[in-house]
C-alpha positions as CSV (number, residue, x, y, z in Angstrom):
1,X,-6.4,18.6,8.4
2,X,-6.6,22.3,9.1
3,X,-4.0,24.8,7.8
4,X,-2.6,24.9,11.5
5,X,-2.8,21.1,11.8
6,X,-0.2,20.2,9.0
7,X,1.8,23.4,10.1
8,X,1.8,21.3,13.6
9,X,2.8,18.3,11.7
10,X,5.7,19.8,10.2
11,X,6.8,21.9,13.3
12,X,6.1,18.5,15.4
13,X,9.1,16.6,13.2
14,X,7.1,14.7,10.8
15,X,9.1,13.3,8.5
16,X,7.3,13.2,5.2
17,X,5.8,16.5,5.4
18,X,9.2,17.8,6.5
19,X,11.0,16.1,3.4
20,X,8.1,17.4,0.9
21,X,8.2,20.5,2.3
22,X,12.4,21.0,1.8
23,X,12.1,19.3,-1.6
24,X,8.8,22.5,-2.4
25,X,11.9,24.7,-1.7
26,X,14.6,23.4,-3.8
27,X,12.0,23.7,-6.7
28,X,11.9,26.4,-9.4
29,X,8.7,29.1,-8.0
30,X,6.3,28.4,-10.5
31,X,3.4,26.4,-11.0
32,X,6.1,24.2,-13.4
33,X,6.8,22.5,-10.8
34,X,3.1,21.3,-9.5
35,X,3.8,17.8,-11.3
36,X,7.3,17.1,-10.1
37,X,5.7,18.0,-6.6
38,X,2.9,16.0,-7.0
39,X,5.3,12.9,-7.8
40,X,7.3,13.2,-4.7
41,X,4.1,13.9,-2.6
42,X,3.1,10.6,-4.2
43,X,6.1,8.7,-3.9
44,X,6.6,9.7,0.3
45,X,3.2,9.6,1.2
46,X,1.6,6.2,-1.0
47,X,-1.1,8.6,-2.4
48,X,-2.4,12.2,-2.5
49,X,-5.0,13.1,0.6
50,X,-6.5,16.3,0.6
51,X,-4.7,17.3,3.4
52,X,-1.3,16.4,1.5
53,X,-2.9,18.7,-1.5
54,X,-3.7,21.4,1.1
55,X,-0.4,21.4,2.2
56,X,1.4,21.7,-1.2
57,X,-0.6,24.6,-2.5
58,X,0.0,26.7,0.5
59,X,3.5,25.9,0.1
60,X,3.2,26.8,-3.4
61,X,0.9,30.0,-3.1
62,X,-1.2,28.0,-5.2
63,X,-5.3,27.3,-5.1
64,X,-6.3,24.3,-3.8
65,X,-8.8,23.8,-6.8
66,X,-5.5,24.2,-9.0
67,X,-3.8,21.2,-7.2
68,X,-6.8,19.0,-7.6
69,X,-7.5,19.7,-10.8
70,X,-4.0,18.4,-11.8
71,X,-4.7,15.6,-8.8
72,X,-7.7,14.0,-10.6
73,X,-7.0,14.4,-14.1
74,X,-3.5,12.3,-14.3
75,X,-4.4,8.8,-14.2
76,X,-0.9,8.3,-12.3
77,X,-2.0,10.1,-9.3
78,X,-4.5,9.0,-6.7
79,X,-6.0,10.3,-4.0
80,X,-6.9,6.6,-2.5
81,X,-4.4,4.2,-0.7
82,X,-2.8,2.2,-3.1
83,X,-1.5,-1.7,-2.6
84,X,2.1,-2.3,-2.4
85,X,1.2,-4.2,-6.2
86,X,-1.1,-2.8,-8.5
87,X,-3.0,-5.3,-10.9
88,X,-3.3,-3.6,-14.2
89,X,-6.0,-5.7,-16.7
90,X,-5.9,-4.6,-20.4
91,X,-9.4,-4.2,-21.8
92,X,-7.9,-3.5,-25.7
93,X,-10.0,-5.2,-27.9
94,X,-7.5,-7.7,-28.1
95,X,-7.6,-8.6,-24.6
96,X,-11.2,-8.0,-24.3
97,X,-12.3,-10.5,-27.2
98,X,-9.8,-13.4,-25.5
99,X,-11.2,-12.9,-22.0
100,X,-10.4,-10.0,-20.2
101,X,-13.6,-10.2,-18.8
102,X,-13.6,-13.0,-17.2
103,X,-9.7,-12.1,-15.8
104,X,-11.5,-9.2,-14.3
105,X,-14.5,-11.3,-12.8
106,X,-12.1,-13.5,-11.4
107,X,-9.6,-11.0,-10.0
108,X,-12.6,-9.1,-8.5
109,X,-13.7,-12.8,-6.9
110,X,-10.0,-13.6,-5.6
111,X,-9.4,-10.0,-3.7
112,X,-13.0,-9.1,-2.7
113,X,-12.3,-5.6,-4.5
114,X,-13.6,-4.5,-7.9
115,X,-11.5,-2.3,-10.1
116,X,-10.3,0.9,-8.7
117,X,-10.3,-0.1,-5.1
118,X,-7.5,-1.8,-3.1
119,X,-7.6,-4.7,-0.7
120,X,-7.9,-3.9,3.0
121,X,-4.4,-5.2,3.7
122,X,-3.1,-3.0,1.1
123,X,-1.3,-5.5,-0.5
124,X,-3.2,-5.1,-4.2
125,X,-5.1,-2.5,-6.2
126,X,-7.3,-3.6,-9.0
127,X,-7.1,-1.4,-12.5
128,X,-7.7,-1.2,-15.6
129,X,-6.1,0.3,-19.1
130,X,-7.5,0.2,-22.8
131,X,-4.6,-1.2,-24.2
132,X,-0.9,-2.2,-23.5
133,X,0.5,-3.1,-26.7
134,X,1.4,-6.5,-26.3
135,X,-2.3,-7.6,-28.4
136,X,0.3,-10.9,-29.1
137,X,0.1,-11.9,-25.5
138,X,-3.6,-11.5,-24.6
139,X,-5.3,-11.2,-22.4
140,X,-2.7,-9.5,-20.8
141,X,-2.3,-8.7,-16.9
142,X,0.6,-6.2,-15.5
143,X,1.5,-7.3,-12.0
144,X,3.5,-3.7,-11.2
145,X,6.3,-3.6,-14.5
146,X,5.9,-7.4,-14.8
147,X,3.8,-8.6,-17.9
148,X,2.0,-12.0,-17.6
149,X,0.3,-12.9,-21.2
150,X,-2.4,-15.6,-21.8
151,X,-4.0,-15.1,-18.7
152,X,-6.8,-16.9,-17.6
153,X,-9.5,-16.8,-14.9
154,X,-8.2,-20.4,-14.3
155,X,-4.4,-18.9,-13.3
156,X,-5.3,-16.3,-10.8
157,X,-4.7,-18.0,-7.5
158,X,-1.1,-19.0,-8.6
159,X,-0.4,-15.7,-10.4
160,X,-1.3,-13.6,-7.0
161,X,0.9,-16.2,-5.0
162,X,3.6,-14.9,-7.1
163,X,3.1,-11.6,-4.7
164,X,3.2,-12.5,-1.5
C-alpha cells in the first residue's frame, strides 16, 4: 500500500489502523517503543504486512529497513497469516530421537502444509522449536499454550479434532 493509501485507510475509518495509530501516540517517542508496537500491530492485525510496517515507521519517523529488521529477527513476529492455532513440534534431541520426525511427517500429511506455512482456512500453522523443556514427555507437541507429550504420528487425526 502506498503512503497515501494507508493515510486513506486511516482517514476512511479503518478500525485497526485507527486503533494502532492512537496506541503509536500514547507511546513514549523513541525507538523503545518499536517492540511494544510491533506486538499491538501483531495482536490487531493477525500478522505484520509490509504495508502494516510502512505504516508504523512513518508514524514513528522511523526507516522502514529499521522496522523490518526487528520484523524478521524476533521469531514471535510474522509477516505471514497465521492460523487461529499454531502447532508447535519440538525437535530437542529428546524429541527428535523419540519421533519427532515422524510427528512432523505426519502433521505435514494431515494439513497439506509443511512447517512455517499455515492452512488455507487459517485454522493451523505448522512450526517448529529446538527444545521445550519437557524432554520427560517426548516427543512433545504445543497446540497454542497446551502441551500434549508422547505424541505419535498415530494420534494426529484425534489430537487436531481437539481444535475444531
Amino acid at each position: 500500500m502506498s503512503n497515501s493509501a494507508v493515510d486513506q485507510e486511516v482517514e476512511c475509518g479503518n478500525v485497526l489502523f485507527t486503533e494502532l495509530e492512537e496506541f503509536i501516540r500514547q507511546q513514549p517517542k523513541s525507538r523503545d517503543s518499536l517492540i511494544p508496537v510491533l506486538h499491538k500491530a501483531q495482536d490487531l492485525f493477525g500478522f505484520l504486512p509490509v504495508d502494516v510496517q510502512e505504516f508504523i515507521a512513518r508514524r514513528m519517523d522511523i526507516p522502514v529497513s529499521e522496522v523490518y529488521g526487528v520484523v524478521s529477527f524476533y521469531h514471535y513476529f510474522t509477516m505471514q497469516p497465521r492460523g487461529r492455532h499454531t502447532i508447535n513440534v519440538c525437535l530437542g534431541t529428546a524429541c527428535y530421537v523419540r519421533g519427532a520426525k515422524k510427528v512432523i511427517e505426519a502433521l505435514t500429511e494431515e494439513l497439506g502444509i509443511k512447517v512455517g506455512e499455515t492452512t488455507e482456512d487459517r485454522r493451523f500453522s505448522l512450526s517448529s522449536q529446538r527444545c521445550f523443556g519437557a524432554c520427560g514427555l517426548a516427543p512433545v507437541v504445543m497446540i497454542n499454550e497446551d502441551v500434549h507429550g508422547r505424541v505419535s504420528a498415530k494420534k494426529i487425526a484425534s489430537l487436531l479434532a481437539q481444535y475444531e
